[in-house]
C-alpha positions as CSV (number, residue, x, y, z in Angstrom):
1,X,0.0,0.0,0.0
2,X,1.4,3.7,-1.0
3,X,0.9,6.8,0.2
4,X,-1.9,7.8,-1.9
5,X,-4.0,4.6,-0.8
6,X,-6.6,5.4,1.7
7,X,-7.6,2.3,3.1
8,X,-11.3,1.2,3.5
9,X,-11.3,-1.1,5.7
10,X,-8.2,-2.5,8.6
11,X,-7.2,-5.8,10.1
12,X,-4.9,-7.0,12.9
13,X,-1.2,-7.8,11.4
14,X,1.9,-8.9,13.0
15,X,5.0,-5.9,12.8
16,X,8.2,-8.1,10.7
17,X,10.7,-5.3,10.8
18,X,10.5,-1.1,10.0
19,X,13.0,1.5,9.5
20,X,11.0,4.6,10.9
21,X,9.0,5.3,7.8
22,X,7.7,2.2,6.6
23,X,6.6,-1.4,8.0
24,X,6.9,-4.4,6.9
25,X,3.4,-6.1,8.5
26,X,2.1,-10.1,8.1
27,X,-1.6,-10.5,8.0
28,X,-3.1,-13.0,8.7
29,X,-4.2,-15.8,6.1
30,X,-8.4,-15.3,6.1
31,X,-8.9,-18.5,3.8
32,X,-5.8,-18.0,2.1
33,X,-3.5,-21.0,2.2
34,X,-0.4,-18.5,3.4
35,X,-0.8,-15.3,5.1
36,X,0.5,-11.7,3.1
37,X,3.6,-9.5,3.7
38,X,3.1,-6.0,2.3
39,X,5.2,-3.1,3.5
40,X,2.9,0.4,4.6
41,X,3.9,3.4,5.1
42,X,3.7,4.4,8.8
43,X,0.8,6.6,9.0
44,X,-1.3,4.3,8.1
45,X,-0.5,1.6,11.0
46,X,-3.4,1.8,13.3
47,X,-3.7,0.8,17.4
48,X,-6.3,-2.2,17.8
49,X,-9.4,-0.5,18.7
50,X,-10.5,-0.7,22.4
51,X,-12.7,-3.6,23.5
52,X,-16.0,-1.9,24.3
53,X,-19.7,-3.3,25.6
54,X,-22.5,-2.8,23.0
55,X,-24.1,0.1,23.3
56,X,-27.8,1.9,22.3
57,X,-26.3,5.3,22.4
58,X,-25.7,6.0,19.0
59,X,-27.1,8.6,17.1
60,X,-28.0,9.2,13.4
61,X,-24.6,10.2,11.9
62,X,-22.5,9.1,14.5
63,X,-19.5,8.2,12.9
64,X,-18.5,4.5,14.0
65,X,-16.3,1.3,13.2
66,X,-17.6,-2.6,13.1
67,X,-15.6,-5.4,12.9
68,X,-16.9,-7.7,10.2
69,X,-14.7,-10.7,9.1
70,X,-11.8,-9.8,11.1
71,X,-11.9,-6.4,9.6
72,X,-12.8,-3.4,10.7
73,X,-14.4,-1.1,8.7
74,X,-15.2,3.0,9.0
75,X,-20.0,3.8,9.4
76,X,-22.7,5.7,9.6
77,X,-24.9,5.4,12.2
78,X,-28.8,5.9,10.3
């Protein structure tokens, strides 16, 4: 992924090595028979997101993430 990618959705991936601009990340294998290396640059890494309780406090146009498929992916709430 470059620079002028802006990702749409994000999973969990194990750091393999950077060099204070770039990462080299492993993710997973999601039905894959071998899991992907790609290098990104460093503003995109993410934190995991926090662990929270489900909640009814949303409001229309909240903006929110969801995991779905172990990705996690930017919403709405409507």
């Amino acid at each position: 992924m470059n620079q002028a990618e802006v990702p749409i959705s994000w999973r969990a991936a194990q750091i393999l090595s950077e060099d204070g601009h770039w990462y080299i990340l492993r993710f997973d294998s999601l039905g894959e028979s071998e899991s992907v290396v790609e290098r990104v640059y460093k503003s995109l890494i993410r934190p995991s997101p926090p662990l929270m309780q489900h909640t009814e406090n949303w409001l229309p146009g909240d903006i929110l993430e969801a995991t779905s498929m172990a990705r996690w992916q930017m919403g709405l709430a409507v």
